[in-house]
C-alpha positions in Angstrom: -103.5 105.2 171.6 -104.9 102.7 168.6 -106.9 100.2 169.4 -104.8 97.9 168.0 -102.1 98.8 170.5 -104.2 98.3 173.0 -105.5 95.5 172.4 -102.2 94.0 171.7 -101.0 94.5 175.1 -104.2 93.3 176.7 -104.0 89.9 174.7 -100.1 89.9 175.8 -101.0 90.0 179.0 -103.9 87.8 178.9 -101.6 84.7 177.2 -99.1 85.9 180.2 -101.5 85.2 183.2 -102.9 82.2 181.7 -99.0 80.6 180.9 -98.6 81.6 184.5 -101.6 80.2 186.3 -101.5 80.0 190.3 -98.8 82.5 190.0 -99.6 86.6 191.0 -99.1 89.0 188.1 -98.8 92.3 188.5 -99.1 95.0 185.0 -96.4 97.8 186.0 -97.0 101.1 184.0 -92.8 102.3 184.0 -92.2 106.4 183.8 -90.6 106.2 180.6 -91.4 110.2 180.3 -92.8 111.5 177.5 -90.7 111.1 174.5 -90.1 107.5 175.1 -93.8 106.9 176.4 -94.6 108.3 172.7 -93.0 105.4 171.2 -94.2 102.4 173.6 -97.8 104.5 174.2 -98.8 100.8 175.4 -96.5 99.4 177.0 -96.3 97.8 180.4 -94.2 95.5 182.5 -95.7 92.4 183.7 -94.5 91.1 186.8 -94.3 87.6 188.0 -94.2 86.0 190.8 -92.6 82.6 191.9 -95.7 79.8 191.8 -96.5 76.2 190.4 -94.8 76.5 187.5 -91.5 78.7 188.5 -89.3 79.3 191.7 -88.2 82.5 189.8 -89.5 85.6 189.1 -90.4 86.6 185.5 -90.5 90.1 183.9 -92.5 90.3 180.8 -93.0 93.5 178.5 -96.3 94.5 177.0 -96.8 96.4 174.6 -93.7 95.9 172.0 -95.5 94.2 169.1 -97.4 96.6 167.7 -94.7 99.9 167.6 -93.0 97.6 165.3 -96.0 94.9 164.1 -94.8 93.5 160.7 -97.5 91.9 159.0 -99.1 90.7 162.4 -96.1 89.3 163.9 -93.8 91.3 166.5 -91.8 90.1 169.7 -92.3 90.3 173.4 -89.5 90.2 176.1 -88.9 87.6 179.3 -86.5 87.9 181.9 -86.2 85.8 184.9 -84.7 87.0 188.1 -83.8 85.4 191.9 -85.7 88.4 193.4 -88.5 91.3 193.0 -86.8 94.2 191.6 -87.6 97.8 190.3 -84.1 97.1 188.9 -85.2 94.4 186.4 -88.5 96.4 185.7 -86.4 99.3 184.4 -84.4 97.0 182.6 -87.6 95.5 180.7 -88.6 99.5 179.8 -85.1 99.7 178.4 -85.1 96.3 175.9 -89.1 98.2 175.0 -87.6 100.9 174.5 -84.1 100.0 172.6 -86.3 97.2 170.5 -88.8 100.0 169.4 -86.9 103.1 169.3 -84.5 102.2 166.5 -82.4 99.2 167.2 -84.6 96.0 166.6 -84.1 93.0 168.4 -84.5 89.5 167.3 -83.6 85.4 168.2 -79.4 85.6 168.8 -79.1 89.6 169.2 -77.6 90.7 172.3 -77.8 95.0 173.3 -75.3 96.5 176.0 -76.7 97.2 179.2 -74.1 99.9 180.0 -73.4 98.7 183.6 -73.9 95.6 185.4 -77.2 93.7 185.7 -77.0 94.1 189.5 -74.3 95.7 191.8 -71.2 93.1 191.4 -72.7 91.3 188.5 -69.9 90.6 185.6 -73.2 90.3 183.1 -73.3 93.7 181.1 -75.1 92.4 178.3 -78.7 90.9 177.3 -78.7 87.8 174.8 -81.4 87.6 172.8 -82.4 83.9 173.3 -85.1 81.2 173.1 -87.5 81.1 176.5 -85.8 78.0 177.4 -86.8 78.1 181.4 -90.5 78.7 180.2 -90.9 76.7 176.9 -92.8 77.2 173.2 -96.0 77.9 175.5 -94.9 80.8 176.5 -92.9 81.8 173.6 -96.2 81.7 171.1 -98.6 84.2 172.6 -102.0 85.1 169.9 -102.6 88.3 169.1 -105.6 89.9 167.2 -104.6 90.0 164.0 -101.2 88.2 163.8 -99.1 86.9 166.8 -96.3 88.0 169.1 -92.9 85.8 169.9 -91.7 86.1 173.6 -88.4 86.1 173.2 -85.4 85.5 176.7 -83.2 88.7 177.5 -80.6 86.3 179.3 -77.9 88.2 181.2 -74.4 87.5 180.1 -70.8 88.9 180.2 -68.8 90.6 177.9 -66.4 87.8 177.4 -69.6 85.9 176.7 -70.6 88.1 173.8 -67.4 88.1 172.2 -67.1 84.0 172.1 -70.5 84.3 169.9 -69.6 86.8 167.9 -66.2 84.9 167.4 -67.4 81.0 167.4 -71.6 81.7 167.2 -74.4 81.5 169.1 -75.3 78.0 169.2 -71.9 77.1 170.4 -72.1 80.2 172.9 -75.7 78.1 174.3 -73.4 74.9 174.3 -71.1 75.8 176.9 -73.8 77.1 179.1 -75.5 73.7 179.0 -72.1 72.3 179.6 -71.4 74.5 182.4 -74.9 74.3 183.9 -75.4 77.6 184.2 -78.2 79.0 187.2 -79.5 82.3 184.8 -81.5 83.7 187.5 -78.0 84.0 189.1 -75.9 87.4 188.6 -73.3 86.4 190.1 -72.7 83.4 188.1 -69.0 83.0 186.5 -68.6 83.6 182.9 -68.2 80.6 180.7 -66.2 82.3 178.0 
């Protein structure tokens, strides 16, 4: 593995425990098996736990920027979840993996999940968003040599997906500020 890659990650998850002060992190290495580890050699899955700063857990990737580093700038992935869950751990190896194996994410994509976010969930889908619940402190993490963007996988339905592509994202974002949505909640109705 580069030392670049390397050091990536480690400055990821550096900016990651200092955002998240007074809360536990733990740095999950996922089985992504050998093919897929070839492509994320460095990444890892930070997990947080609820503290001062959030009731909620957090699930951060590590290791994304520099598959795909463009000039010294590349993006990160947050999620933000009611529980601890292997479940949402896998998930983060899957946007890593998707987002650097050929399908590049950015602000306003969304990818398929393939099946619900949890058991019962009607949220199939992962937006692409701003970290809203965490702020432009988390969202602007230093690298070595350029700087990574940690950018929200927020959960949403099919139905959702379809009003953005139909009427855009920004009016998609409206109605969940006019419906108050809880994210960290998979059960949540759809808005759309």
């Amino acid at each position: 593995m580069s030392d670049t890659r390397l050091l990536a990650a480690e400055a990821v998850e550096s900016h990651i425990r200092a955002f998240f002060a007074g809360h536990a992190v733990e740095a999950v290495d996922y089985g992504l098996g050998p093919e897929r580890r070839a492509a994320l050699p460095a990444l890892r899955v930070l997990v947080v736990e609820p503290g001062p700063r959030s009731d909620s857990w957090a699930y951060v990737t590590a290791g994304c920027w520099a598959p795909i580093d463009q000039h010294g700038d590349g993006l990160e992935f947050v999620m933000t979840a009611h529980v601890r869950d292997e479940r949402f751990i896998e998930l983060m190896a899957m946007v890593a993996y998707y987002h650097c194996g050929g399908h590049q994410l950015d602000l306003e994509h969304s990818m398929p999940i393939g099946e619900p976010w949890v058991p019962g969930s009607t949220c199939d889908h992962l937006l692409i968003s701003l970290p809203y619940l965490h702020g432009p402190d988390l969202e602007h993490c230093p690298l070595p040599g350029g700087h990574a963007r940690i950018l929200w996988t927020l959960p949403v339905t099919t139905a959702e997906i379809e009003f953005r592509r139909q009427h855009g994202h920004e009016a998609l974002e409206q109605l969940f500020d006019e419906a108050e949505i809880i994210p960290t909640d998979p059960f949540r109705a759809s808005v759309a």
